[in-house]
C-alpha positions in Angstrom: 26.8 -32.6 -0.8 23.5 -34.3 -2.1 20.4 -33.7 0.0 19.5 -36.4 1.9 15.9 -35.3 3.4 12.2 -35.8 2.7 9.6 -34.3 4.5 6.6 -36.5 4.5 3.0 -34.6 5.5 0.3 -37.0 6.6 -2.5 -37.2 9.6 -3.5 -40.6 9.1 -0.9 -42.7 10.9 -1.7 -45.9 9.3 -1.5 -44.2 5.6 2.2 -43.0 7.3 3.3 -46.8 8.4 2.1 -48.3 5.0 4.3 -45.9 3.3 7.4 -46.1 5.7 7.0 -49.9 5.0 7.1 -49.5 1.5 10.0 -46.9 1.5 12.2 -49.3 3.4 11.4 -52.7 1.1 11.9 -50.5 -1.8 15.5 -49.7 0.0 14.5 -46.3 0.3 18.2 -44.5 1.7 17.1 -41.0 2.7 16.2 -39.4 5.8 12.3 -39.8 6.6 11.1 -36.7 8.7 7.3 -36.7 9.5 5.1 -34.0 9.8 1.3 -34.5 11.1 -0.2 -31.5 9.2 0.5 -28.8 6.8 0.6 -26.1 9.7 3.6 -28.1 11.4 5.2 -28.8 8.4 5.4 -25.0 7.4 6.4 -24.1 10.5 9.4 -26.8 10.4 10.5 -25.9 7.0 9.8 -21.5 8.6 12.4 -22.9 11.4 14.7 -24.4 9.3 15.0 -21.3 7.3 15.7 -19.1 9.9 17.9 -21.3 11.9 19.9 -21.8 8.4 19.5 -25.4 8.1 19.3 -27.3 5.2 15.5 -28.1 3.6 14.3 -31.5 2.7 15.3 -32.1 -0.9 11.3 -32.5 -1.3 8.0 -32.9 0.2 5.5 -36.0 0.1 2.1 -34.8 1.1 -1.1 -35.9 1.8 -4.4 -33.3 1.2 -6.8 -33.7 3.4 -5.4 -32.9 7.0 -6.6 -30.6 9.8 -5.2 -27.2 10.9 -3.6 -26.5 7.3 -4.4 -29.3 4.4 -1.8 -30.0 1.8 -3.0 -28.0 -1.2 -2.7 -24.7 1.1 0.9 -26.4 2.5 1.7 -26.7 -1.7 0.2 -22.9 -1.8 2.5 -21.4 0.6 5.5 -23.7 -0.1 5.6 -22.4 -3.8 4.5 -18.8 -2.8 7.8 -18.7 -0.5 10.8 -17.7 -2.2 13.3 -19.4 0.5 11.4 -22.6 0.1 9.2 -22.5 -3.7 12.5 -24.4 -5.2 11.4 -27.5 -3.0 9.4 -30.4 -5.4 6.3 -31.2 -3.8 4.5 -34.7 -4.3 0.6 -34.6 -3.9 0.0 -38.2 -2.2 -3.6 -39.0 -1.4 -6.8 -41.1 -1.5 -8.5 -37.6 -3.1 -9.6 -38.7 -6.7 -11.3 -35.5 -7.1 -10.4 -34.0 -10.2 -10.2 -30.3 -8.8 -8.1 -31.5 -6.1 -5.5 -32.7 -9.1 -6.4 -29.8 -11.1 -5.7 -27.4 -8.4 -1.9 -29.0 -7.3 -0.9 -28.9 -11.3 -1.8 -25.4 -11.1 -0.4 -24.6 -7.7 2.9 -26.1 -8.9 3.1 -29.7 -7.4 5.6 -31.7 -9.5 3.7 -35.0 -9.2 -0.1 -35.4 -7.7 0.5 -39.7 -6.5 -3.1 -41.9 -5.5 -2.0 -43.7 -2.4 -2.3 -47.3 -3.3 -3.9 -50.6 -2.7 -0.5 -52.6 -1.9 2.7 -52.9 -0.2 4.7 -52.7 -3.9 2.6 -50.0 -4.9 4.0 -47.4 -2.2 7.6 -48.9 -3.4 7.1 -47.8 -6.7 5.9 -44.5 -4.9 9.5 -44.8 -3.2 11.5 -45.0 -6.4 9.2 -42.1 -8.5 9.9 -39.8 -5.1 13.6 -40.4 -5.0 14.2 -40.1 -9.0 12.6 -36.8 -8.4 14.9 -35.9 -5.5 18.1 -37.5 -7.7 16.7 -35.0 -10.6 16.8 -32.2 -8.1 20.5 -32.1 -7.1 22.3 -30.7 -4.4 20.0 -27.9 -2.5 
């Protein structure tokens, strides 16, 4: 059974529509579940875990956030055996170079600028689900 789930990290809720928007023009056919923070989506993923569920096939997120941004999310996430084989996309307005620097080494499989146009976060749409299509069944 292929993995049908994304979990998308992201405060800003405009930055979270745009992207939605662009996701559903580009035809975008998996399960969206949103998560406002890094803290809440560790401790979804945490639940999931212990409950047994499946996990998202990968995770979209954003780095700056309060409570837990996403580079400490990416940390954790790959630092977790239960959850390290998840791919994790770096999304964000952040064109510091450390910030990039820092996901490659953490282990982020693609660090994404959020973009200027509606097309733009399509093309974001069909990058993230090649990468979930690459990862297979989880």
């Amino acid at each position: 059974m292929v993995n049908r789930l994304l979990l998308f990290v992201d405060d800003d809720r405009d930055d979270v529509e745009l992207t939605m928007q662009g996701f559903r023009q580009m035809g975008f056919e998996h399960e969206i579940v949103i998560a406002r923070d890094g803290k809440e989506a560790l401790d979804m993923l945490c639940a999931d875990c212990d409950a047994g569920r499946p996990l998202p096939a990968a995770i979209l997120t954003d780095i700056k956030m309060p409570r837990m941004d996403g580079l400490e999310l990416l940390r954790r996430v790959k630092g977790d055996a239960r959850l390290r084989g998840i791919p994790v996309v770096i999304l964000t307005s952040s064109g510091y170079e450390v910030d990039l620097d820092e996901a490659m080494r953490l282990g982020a499989g693609r660090y994404l600028r959020k973009p200027a146009t509606l097309a733009d976060y399509a093309a974001i749409a069909r990058e993230v689900r090649a990468l979930m299509a690459a990862t297979g069944p989880l």
